[in-house]
VEXMILO-410575 format. One record per residue (C-alpha): residue number from 1; residue in three letters; z, y, x. Coordinates in steps of 0.1 Angstrom, whole numbers, plus 5000, padded with zeros to 4 digits. Example, Ala and Ser with C-alpha at 12.3 -4.5 7.8 and 13.67 -1.06 7.14 Angstrom:
% VEXMILO-410575
<roti num="1" residuo="ALA" w="5078" v="4955" u="5123"/>
<roti num="2" residuo="SER" w="5071" v="4989" u="5137"/>
This chain:
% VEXMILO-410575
<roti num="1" residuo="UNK" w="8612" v="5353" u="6667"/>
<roti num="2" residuo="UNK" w="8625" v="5327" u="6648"/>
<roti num="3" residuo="UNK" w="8666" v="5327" u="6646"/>
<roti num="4" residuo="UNK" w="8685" v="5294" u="6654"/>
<roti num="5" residuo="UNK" w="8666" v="5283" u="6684"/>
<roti num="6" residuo="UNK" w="8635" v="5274" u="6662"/>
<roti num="7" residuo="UNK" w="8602" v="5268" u="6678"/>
<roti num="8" residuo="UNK" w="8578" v="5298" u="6667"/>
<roti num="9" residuo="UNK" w="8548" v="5284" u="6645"/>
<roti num="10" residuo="UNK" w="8519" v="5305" u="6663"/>
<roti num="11" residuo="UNK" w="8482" v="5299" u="6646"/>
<roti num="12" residuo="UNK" w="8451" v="5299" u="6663"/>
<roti num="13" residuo="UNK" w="8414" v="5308" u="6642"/>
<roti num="14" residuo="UNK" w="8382" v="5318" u="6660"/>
<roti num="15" residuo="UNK" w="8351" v="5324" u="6644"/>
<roti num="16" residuo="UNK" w="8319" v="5350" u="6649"/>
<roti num="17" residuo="UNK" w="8334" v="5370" u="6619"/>
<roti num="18" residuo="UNK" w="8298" v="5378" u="6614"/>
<roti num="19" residuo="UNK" w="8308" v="5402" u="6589"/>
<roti num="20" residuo="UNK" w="8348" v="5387" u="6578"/>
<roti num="21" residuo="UNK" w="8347" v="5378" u="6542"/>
<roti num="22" residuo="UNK" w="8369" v="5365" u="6514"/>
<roti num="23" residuo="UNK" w="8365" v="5336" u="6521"/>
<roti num="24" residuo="UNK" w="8381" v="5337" u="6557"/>
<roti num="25" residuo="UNK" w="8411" v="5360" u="6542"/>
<roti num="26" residuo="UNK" w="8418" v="5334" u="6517"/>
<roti num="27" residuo="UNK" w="8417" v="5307" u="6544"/>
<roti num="28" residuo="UNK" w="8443" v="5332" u="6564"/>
<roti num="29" residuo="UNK" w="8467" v="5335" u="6532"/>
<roti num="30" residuo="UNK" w="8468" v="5301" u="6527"/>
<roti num="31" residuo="UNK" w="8474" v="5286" u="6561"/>
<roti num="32" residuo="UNK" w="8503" v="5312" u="6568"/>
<roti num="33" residuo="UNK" w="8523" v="5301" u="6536"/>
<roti num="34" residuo="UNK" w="8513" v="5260" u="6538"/>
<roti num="35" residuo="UNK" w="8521" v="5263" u="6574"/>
<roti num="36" residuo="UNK" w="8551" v="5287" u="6576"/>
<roti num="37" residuo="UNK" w="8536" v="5304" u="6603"/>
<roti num="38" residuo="UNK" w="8552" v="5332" u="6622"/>
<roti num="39" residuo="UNK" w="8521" v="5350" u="6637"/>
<roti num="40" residuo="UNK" w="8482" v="5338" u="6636"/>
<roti num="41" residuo="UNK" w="8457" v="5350" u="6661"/>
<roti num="42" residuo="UNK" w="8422" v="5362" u="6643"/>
<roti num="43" residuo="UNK" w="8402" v="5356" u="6673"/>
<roti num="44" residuo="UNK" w="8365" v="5368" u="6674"/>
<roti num="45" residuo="UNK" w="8334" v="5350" u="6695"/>
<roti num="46" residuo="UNK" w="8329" v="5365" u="6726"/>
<roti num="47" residuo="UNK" w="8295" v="5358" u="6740"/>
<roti num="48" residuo="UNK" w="8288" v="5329" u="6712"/>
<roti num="49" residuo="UNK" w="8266" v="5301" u="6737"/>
<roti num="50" residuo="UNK" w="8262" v="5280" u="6702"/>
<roti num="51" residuo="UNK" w="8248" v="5302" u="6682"/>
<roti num="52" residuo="UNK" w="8210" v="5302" u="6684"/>
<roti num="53" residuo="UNK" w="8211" v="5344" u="6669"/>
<roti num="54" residuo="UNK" w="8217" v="5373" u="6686"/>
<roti num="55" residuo="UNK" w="8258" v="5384" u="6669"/>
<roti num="56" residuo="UNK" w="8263" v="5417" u="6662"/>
<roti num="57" residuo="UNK" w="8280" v="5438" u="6688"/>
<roti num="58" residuo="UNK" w="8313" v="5426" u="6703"/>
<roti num="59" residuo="UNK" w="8331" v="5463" u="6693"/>
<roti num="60" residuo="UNK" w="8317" v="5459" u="6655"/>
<roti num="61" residuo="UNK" w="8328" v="5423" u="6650"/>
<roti num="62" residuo="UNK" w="8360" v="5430" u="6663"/>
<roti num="63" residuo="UNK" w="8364" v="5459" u="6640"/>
<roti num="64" residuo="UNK" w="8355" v="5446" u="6609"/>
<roti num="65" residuo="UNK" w="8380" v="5415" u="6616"/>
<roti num="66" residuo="UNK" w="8411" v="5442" u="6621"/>
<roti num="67" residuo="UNK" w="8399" v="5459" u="6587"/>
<roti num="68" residuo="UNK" w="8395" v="5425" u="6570"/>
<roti num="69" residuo="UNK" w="8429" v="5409" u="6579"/>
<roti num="70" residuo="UNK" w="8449" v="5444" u="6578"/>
<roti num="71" residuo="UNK" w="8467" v="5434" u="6549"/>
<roti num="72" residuo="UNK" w="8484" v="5405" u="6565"/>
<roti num="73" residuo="UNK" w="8514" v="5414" u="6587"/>
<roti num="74" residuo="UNK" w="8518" v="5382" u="6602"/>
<roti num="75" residuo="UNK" w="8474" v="5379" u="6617"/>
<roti num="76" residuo="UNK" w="8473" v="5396" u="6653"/>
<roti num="77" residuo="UNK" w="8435" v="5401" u="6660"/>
<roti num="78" residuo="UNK" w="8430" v="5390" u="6694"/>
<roti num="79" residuo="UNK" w="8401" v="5403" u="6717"/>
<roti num="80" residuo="UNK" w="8408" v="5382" u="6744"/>
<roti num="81" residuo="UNK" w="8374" v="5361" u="6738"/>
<roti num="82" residuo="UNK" w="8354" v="5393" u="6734"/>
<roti num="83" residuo="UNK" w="8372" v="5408" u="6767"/>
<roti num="84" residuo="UNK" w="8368" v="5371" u="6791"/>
<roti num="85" residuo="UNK" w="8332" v="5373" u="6808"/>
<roti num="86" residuo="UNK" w="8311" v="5343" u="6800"/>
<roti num="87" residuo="UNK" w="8307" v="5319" u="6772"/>
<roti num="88" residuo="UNK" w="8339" v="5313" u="6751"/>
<roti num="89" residuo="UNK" w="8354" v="5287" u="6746"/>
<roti num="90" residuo="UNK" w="8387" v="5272" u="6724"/>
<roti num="91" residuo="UNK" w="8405" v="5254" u="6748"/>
<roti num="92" residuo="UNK" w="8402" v="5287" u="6772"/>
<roti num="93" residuo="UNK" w="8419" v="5305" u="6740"/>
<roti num="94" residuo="UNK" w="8442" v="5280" u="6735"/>
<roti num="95" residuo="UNK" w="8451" v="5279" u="6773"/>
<roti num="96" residuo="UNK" w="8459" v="5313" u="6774"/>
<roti num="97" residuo="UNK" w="8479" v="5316" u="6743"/>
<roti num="98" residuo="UNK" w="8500" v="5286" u="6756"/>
<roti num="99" residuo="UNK" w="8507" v="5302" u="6788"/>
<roti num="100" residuo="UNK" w="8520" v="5332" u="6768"/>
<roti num="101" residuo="UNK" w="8541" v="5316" u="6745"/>
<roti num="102" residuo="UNK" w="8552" v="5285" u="6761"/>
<roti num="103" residuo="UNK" w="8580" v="5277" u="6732"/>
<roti num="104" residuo="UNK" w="8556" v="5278" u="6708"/>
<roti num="105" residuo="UNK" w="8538" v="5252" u="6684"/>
<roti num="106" residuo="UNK" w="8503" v="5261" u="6682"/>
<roti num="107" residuo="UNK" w="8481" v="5254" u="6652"/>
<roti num="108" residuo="UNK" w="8447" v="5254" u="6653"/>
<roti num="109" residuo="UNK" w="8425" v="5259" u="6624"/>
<roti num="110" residuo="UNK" w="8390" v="5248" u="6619"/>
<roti num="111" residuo="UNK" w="8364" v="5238" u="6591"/>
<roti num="112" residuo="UNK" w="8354" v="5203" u="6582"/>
<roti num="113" residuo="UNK" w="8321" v="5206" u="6598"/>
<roti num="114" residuo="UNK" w="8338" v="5221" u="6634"/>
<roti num="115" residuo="UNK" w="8365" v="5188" u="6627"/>
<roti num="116" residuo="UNK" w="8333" v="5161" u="6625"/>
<roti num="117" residuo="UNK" w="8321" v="5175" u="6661"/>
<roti num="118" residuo="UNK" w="8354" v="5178" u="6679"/>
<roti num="119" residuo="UNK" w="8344" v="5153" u="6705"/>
<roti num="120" residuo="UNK" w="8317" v="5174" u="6717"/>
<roti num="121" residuo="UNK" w="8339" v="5203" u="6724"/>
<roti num="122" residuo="UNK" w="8347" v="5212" u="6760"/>
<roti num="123" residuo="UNK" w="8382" v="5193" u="6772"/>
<roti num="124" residuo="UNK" w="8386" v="5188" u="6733"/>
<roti num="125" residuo="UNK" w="8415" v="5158" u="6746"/>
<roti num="126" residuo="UNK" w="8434" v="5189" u="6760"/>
<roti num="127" residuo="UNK" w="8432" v="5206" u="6726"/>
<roti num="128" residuo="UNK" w="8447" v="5177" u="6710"/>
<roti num="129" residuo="UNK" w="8475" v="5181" u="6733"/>
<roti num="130" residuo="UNK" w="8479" v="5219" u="6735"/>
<roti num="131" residuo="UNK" w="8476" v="5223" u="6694"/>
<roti num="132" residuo="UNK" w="8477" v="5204" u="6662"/>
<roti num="133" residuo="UNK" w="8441" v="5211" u="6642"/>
<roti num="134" residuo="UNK" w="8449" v="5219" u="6612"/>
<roti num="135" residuo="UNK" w="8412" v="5214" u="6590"/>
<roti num="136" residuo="UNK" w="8404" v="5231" u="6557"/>
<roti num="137" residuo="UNK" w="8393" v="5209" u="6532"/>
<roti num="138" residuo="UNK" w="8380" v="5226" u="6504"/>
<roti num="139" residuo="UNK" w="8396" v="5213" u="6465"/>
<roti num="140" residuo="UNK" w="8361" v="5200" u="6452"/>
<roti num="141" residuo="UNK" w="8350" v="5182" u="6490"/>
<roti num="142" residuo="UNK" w="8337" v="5153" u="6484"/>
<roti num="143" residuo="UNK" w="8339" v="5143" u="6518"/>
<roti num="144" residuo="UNK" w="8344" v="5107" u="6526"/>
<roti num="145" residuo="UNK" w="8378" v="5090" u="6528"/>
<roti num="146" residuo="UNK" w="8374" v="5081" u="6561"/>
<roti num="147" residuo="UNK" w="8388" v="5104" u="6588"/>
<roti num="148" residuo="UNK" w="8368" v="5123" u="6614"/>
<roti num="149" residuo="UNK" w="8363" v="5103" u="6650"/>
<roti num="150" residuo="UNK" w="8392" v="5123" u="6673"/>
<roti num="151" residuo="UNK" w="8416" v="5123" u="6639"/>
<roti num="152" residuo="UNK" w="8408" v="5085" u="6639"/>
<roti num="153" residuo="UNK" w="8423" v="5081" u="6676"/>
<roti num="154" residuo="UNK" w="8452" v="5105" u="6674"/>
<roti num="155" residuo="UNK" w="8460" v="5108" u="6642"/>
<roti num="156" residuo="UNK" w="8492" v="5124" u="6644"/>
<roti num="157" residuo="UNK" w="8474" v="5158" u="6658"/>
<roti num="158" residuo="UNK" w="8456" v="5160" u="6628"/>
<roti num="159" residuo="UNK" w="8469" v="5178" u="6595"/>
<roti num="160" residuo="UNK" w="8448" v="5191" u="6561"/>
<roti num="161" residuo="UNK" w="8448" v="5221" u="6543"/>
<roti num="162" residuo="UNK" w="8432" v="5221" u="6507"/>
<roti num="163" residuo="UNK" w="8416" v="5260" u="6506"/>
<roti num="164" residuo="UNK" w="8403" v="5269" u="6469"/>
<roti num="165" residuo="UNK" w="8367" v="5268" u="6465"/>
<roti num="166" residuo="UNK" w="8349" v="5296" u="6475"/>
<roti num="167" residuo="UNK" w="8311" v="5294" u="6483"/>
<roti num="168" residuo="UNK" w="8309" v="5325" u="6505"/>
<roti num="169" residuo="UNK" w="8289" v="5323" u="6540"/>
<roti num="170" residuo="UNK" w="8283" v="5349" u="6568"/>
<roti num="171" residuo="UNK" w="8246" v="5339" u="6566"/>
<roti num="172" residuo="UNK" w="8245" v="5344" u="6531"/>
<roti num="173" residuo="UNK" w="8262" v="5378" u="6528"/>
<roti num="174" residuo="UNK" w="8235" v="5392" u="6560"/>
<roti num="175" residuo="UNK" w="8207" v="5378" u="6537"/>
<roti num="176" residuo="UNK" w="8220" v="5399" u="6511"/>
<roti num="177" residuo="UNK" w="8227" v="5436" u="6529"/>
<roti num="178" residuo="UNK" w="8188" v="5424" u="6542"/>
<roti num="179" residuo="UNK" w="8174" v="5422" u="6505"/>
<roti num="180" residuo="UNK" w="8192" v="5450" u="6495"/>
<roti num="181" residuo="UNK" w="8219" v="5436" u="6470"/>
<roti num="182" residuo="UNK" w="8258" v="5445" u="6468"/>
<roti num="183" residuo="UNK" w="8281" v="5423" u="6487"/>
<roti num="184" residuo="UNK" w="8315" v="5440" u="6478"/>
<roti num="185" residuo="UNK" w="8326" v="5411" u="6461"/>
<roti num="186" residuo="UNK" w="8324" v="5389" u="6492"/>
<roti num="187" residuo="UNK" w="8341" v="5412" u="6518"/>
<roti num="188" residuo="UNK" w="8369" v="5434" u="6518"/>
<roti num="189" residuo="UNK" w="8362" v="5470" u="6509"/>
<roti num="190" residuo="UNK" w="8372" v="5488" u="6538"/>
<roti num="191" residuo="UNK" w="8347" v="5462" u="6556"/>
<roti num="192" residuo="UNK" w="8320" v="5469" u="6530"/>
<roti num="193" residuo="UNK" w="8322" v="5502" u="6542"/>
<roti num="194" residuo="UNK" w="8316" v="5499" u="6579"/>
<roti num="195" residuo="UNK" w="8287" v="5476" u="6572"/>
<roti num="196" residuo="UNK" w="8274" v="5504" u="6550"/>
<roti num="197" residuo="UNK" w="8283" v="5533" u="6577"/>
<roti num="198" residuo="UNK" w="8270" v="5515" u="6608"/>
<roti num="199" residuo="UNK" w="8236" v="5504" u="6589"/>
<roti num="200" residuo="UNK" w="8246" v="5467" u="6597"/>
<roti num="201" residuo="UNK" w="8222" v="5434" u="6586"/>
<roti num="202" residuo="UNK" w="8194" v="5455" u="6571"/>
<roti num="203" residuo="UNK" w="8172" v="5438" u="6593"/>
<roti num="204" residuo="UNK" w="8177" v="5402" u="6602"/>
């Protein structure tokens, strides 16, 4: 904890970690040192009701997110959307953690895309309340000026991150292992590892 009475800065970043890449661990390093954060909670997708694919197994997902974020001490992989029954959702996530750390100031992180569609989320008001979104704005964007619809009505919930450029996608490194080609650049090694020993995304 934080000495001097300070609020503890607790982070918040779900994904399908479909494998974890580079990508997402840069994202990580970044938001802990822009944000000061004391702790951030890696949460995988639990059954993933958006997606329109099958993800890989719960347990596999999970583990390849532990081995991709081992090397920083302050990211707590949380299984607590793999463990709930039934579609998962943030504001469940958020709930919980918010229970469990009442003092805390919760950050939530998403991409620009996950930003733009905010106001579809489920009770994504009560997210505005519970945490400020913190969204990653890649250096080259060339997004607009103008400010997503929910940043445009509470603006003061809203806060950017600039994360460096790097092109790396989930879809992309599957399509890859599929075709045969070496993704050890785009994911940790230790994760490159368990793709390879568990056979993973060699048919997709």
């Amino acid at each position: 904890m934080p000495t001097g009475g300070m609020r503890q800065r607790v982070g918040i970043f779900g994904g399908a970690f479909d494998p974890p890449h580079r990508a997402h661990e840069a994202l990580v390093r970044s938001a802990v040192a822009e944000l000061a954060l004391d702790a951030l909670h890696v949460i995988p997708t639990g059954h993933a009701w958006h997606k329109n694919r099958q993800l890989s197994a719960p347990e596999q997902r999970l583990a390849m997110t532990q081995l991709a974020f081992a090397a920083v001490p302050q990211v707590l992989v949380d299984a607590q959307e793999i463990n709930r029954p039934g579609p998962s959702y943030t504001i469940d996530s958020l709930r919980a953690l918010a229970a469990a750390q009442p003092d805390a100031e919760l950050f939530l992180l998403i991409g620009a895309d996950q930003a733009a569609a905010l106001t579809s989320w489920r009770d994504w008001q009560e997210i505005l309340q519970l945490a400020t979104i913190c969204v990653a704005d890649r250096k080259d964007s060339t997004r607009a000026s103008t400010q997503f619809v929910a940043e445009k009505m509470f603006p003061q919930r809203f806060l950017h991150l600039k994360m460096p450029a790097m092109p790396i996608s989930a879809t992309h490194i599957r399509a890859s292992i599929s075709a045969g080609l070496s993704v050890n650049a785009l994911v940790h090694d230790s994760v490159a590892r368990y793709i390879a020993d568990h056979h993973l995304y060699h048919s997709i």
